[in-house]
GURO-241623 format. One record per residue (C-alpha): residue number from 1; x, y, z. Coordinates in steps of 0.25 Angstrom, whole numbers, always signed. Each point is the difference from the previous one (the first is absolute). Layout:
N
(NUM; (X; Y; Z))
...
***
This chain:
182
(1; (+915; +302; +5))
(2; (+0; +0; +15))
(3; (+13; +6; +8))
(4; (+2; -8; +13))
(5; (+9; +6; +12))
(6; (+5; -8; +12))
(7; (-2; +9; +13))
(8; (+7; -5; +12))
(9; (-9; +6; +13))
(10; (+3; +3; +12))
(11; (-11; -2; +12))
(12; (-5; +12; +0))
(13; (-5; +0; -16))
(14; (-2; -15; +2))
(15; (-11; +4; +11))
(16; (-5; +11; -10))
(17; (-4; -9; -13))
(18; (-3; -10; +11))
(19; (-10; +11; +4))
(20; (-3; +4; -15))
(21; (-3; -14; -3))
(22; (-12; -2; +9))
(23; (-7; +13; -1))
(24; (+0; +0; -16))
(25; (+0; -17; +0))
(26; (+8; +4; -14))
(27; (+12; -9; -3))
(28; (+15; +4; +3))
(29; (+2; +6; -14))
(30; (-11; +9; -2))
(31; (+2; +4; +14))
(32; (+14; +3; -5))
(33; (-4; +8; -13))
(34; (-10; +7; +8))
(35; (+10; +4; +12))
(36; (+11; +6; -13))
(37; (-11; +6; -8))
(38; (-6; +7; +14))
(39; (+15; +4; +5))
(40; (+4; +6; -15))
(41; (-13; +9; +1))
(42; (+2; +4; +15))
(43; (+16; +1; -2))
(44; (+2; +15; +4))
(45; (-10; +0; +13))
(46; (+9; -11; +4))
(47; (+11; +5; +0))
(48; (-2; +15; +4))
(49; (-6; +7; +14))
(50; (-14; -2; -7))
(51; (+2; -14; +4))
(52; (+2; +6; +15))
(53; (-13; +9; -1))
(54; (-8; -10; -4))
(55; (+3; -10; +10))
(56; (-2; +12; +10))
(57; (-14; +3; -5))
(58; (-3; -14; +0))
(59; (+3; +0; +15))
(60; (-8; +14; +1))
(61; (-12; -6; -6))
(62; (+0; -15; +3))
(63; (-2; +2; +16))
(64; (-12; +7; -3))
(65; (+5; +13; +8))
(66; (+1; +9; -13))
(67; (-9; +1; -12))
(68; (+5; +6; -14))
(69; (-8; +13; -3))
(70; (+0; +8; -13))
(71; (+6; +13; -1))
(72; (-13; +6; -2))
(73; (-8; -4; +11))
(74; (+12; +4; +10))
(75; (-2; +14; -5))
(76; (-17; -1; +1))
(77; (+3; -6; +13))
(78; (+9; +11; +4))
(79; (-7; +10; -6))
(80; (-13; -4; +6))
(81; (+6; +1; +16))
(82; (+7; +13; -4))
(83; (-11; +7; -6))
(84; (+1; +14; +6))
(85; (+16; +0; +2))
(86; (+1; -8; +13))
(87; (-1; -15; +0))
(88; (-13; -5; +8))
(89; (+3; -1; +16))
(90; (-6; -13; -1))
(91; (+10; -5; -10))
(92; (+11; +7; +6))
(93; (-2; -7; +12))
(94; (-1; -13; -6))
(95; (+12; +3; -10))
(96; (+8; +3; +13))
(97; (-4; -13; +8))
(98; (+5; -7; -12))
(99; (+13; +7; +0))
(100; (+0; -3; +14))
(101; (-2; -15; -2))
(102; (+12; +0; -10))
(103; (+11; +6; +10))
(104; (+0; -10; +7))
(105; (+2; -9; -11))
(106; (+11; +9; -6))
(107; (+8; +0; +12))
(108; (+3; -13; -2))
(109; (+1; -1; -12))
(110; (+6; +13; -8))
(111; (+16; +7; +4))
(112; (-1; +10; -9))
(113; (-8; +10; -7))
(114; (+4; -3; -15))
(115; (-7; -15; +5))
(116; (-11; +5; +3))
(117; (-3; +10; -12))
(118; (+6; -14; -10))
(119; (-14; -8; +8))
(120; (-9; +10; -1))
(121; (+2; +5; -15))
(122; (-3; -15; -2))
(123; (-14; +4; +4))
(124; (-1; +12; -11))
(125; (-2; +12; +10))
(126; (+15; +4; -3))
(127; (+10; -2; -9))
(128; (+15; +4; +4))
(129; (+8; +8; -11))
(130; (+14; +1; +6))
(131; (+9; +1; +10))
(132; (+10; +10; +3))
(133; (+8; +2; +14))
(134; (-10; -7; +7))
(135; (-12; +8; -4))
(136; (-12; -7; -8))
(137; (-6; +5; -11))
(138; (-14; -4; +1))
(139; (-12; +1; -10))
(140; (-15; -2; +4))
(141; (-13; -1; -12))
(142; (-6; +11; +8))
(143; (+1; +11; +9))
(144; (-11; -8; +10))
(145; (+8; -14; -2))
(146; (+13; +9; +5))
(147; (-6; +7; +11))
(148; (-7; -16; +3))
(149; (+14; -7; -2))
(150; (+8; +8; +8))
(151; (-9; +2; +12))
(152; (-2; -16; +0))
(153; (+16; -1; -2))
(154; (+3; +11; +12))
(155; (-10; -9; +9))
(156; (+5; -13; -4))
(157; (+15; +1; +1))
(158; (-3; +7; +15))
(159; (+7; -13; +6))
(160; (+11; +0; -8))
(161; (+14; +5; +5))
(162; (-1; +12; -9))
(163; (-8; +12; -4))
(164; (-6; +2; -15))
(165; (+4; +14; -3))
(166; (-8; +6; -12))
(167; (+1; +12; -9))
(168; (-13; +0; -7))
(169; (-4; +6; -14))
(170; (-14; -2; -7))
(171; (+1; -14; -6))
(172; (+15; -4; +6))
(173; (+7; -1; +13))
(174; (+14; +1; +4))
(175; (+2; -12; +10))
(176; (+12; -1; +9))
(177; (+4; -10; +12))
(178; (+3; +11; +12))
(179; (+4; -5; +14))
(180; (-11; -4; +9))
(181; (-2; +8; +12))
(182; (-3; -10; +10))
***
């Protein structure tokens, strides 16, 4: 026996079966069946910060800017250009002309620190255990992403109205928001 429901849409869920309609050329109800079934299976990334996440790996990735890189290459690469303790000179310059590029966009774009570290644990370099007073407790996979991170995060906040003051251990930071000096 088949259940039938009534659904009363507004424009915007008009325009999306409308949508759904002519990419899948299926009819109206296995569009429908389709659509609850999907929702039902995707219910809690809707509906949590996931959902957030996604949407802003899907901007990362979708310009063509960023690339997703496995875990394990990051630390070939790294281990690669800091072979005898120092990173490459090369790269360092290059790692800093990157940096550099990036303050001017996070000048406009960030007002905070805890903004900046929330985009950039999105790219996996760092992930942000807690706050307390202020202070950031900040995580890296490694001792060579940390000493990376943080010297591309020095140079990238250098238009900000604020300096990035860091307490440094061996595979964490301690990150605060200082007054800028100029």
């Amino acid at each position: 026996m088949t259940d039938r429901v009534t659904v009363s849409l507004d424009p915007e869920s008009r325009a999306a079966l409308d949508t759904l309609l002519a990419k899948t050329g299926e009819g109206q109800s296995a569009v429908m069946r389709r659509a609850l079934t999907f929702y039902a299976a995707n219910l809690e990334a809707a509906e949590t910060d996931v959902s957030a996440d996604l949407q802003q790996y899907h901007r990362l990735l979708s310009t063509g800017e960023h690339v997703l890189l496995d875990v394990d290459f990051l630390h070939c690469f790294l281990d690669h250009v800091y072979r005898e303790g120092e990173p490459d000179p090369e790269f360092r310059a290059a790692a800093d002309r990157v940096a550099d590029f990036h303050a001017a966009e996070y000048a406009d774009r960030f007002s905070d620190l805890g903004e900046i570290l929330e985009w950039l644990s999105l790219c996996g370099f760092l992930t942000v255990r807690g706050v307390e007073n202020g202070a950031y407790h900040v995580v890296f996979p490694s001792e060579p992403a940390k000493e990376f991170m943080l010297r591309f995060l020095v140079r990238s906040t250098a238009d900000l109205p604020f300096e990035v003051d860091i307490e440094d251990g061996v595979a964490k930071a301690l990150l605060t928001q200082g007054d800028s000096d100029g």
